[in-house]
N, C-alpha and C positions, 0 to 999 in steps of 0.2 A: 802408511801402514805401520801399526803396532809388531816389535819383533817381539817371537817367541823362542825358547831355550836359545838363547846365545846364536839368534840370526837363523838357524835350520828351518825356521816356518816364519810365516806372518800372516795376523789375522787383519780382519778388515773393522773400519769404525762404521758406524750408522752414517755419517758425512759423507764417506767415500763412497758408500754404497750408492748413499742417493745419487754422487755426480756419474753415476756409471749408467742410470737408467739411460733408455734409448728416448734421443728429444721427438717429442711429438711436436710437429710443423704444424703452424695456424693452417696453410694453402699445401694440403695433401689428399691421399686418397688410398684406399682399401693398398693396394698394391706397394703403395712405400712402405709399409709394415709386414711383411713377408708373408709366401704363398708356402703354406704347410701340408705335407703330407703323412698324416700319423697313421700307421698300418698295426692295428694292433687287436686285440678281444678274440674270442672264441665261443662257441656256442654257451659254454657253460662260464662265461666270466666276462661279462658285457659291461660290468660298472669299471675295472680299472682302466680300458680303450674311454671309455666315457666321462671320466672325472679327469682325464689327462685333456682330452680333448678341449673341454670346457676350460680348464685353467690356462693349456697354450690361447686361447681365444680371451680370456678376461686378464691374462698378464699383458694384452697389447700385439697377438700376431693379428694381421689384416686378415687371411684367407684361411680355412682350416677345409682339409679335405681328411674321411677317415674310408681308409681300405681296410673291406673288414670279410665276414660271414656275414649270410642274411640274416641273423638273431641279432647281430651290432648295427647292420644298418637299419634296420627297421625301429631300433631302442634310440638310435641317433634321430630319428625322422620323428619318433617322438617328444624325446627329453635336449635335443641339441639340433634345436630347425635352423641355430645358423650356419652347420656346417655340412657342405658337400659330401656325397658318398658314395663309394666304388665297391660294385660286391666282388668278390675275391670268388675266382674259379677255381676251387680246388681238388675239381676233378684234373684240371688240364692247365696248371697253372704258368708252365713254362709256356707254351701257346698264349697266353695273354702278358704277358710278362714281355715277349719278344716284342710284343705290336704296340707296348707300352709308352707314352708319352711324358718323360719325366722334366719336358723341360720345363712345363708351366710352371713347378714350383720350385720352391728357392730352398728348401733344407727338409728333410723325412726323417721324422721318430718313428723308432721301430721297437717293439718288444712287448706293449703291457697288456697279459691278459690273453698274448697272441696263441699261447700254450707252446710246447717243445711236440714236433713231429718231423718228418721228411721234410715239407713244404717250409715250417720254420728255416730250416738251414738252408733251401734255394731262396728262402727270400732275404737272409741276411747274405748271402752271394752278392744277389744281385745288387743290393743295397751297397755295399761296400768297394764294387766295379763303378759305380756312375761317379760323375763329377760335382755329386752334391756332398752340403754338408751333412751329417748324420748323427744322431744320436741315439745310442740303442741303452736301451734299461729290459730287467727284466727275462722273460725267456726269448730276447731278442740276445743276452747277452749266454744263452746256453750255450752255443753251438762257437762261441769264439775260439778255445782252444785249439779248436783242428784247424780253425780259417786263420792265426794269426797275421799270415802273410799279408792279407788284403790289408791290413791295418799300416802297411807301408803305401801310404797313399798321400796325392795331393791336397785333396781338401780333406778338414777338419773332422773327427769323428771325437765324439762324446760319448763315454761308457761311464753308466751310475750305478756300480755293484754295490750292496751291503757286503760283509766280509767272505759269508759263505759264497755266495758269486764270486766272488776275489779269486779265493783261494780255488778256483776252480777253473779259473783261467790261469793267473799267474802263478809261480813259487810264491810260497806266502813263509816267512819266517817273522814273528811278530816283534824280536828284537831289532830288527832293521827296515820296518817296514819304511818310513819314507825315504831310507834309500834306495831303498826297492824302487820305490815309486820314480823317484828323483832319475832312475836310470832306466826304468822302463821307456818313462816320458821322452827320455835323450834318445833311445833305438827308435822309437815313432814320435818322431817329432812335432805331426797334425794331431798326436792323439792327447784329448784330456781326460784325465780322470778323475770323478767325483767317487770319492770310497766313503759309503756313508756309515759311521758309526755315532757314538754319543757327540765326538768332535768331527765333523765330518772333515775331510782331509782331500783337498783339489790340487792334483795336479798336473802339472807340462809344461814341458820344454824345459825339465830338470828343475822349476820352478816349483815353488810349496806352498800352499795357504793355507792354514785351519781355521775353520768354521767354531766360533765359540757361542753363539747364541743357538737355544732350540732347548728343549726339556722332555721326559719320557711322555709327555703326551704326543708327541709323534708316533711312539710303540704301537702301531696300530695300523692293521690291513688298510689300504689305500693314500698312506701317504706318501710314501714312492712314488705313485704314480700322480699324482698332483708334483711333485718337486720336480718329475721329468717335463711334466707340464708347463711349470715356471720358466725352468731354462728353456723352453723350447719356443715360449712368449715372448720371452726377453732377450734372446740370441736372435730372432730368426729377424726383426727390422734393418739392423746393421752388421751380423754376424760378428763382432765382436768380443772377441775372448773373454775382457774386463765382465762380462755380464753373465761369467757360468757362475763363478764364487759368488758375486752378489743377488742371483737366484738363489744358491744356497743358504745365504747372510736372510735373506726376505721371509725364505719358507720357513727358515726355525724362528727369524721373531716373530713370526705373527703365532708361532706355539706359545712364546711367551708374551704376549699379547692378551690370548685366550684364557692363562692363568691369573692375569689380572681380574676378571668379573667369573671366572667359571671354575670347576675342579680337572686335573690332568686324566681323570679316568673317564670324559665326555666327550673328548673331542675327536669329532668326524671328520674322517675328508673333506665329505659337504662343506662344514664348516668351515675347516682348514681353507679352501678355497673364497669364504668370505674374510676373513679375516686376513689371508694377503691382499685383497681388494684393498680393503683401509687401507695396511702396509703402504700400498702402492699410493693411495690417494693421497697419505700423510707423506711420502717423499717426496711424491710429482710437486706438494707445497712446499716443502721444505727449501726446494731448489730455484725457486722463483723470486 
């Protein structure tokens, strides 16, 4: 790893990244590649549960399940027939929640598109009580500041605020921020944080990495949730910490990628999500 300002951070190379991907085994099966559950969409915001889903699914997770409303499962059963779907009771939602069987799968993203209400905050509860690992973006990540506590946990939780999230959870002073960081990461020691700005900035367990590839064609509704996507492909086969930064390293080069043949003021999630494919295709060869 490249040091940056005198050791306080370090970035990753295109090298490193590629040896981080997760190996795909000749003699495997759906199930060695992890069993996901992403709980996210709302009647009126069905593409960001949907462009996340698809990306955990083409970044390499074997199983995607999306717990949703009936306006996201039914968009799922149309635009995303390879994954599983559970309709969300949100008359009586603690009654299914109880009866709930979380152990089929192996890691649950929670937040995109899920909207901020009551039921929001009972389900990042309950998300943050089980013994999976978790990732919340989004309005999964509204309701942390009064839950801190649960964030003292055994397994892993992964939080992807942009700044205004940030600062909305944490004290935010911008001349200190990755010591902020540095010392949040040390009080919760399972938690990572991916803070996405122009440099997007990962950290935990006092640890520091910046993200220096990606371009303002990012600037644009639904790419958040394609990079919760990413990490949630790329973490959930081995759960492996090495593979949230080089999600991060993946999603921005393939912005820079898209600059190569196109202009920054075109680029769609849609697309964003094709052009991590390549990404992926050019490292899976790279490493061979």
């Amino acid at each position: 790893m490249a040091d940056i300002q005198n050791g306080e951070a370090v970035s990753l190379s295109y090298e490193e990244v590629a040896r981080m991907l997760p190996e795909r085994k000749v003699h495997s099966h759906k199930g060695d590649y992890g069993k996901v559950l992403l709980i996210g969409g709302s009647d009126n915001t069905t593409g960001a549960c949907i462009l996340c889903g698809r990306m955990i699914l083409t970044a390499g997770a074997g199983l995607l399940t999306i717990m949703s409303v009936p306006e996201v499962v039914h968009t799922a059963h149309q635009v995303l027939p390879e994954a599983m779907t559970i309709t969300l009771n949100e008359s009586d939602l603690e009654s299914q929640l109880s009866e709930f069987d979380l152990n089929r799968f192996d890691l649950i993203v929670m937040g995109p598109g899920l909207g901020r209400s009551e039921n929001t905050e009972k389900l990042l509860q309950y998300v943050l009580k089980t013994d999976k690992d978790v990732i919340l973006d989004a309005d999964g990540l509204f309701y942390l500041k009064r839950n801190l506590e649960l964030l003292k946990r055994k397994c892993r939780t992964v939080i992807t605020p942009h700044l205004v999230e940030y600062q909305r959870i944490f004290e935010y002073d911008p001349d200190r921020i990755r010591d902020d960081l540095k010392r949040i990461t040390m009080m919760y020691p399972t938690l990572t944080v991916v803070l996405k700005s122009e440099n997007t900035l990962i950290a935990h367990n006092g640890e520091l990495i910046v993200n220096l590839t990606g371009n303002n064609a990012l600037a644009k509704g639904g790419s958040g949730d394609v990079l919760t996507g990413v990490i949630g492909g790329l973490y959930a086969p081995q759960h492996k910490w090495e593979t949230i930064p080089a999600a991060v390293y993946i999603h921005s080069l393939a912005a820079d990628r898209w600059l190569e043949n196109h202009s920054a003021y075109s680029l769609l999630a849609s697309d964003l999500i094709q052009q991590i494919e390549k990404v992926l295709f050019e490292m899976s060869r790279k490493r061979k």
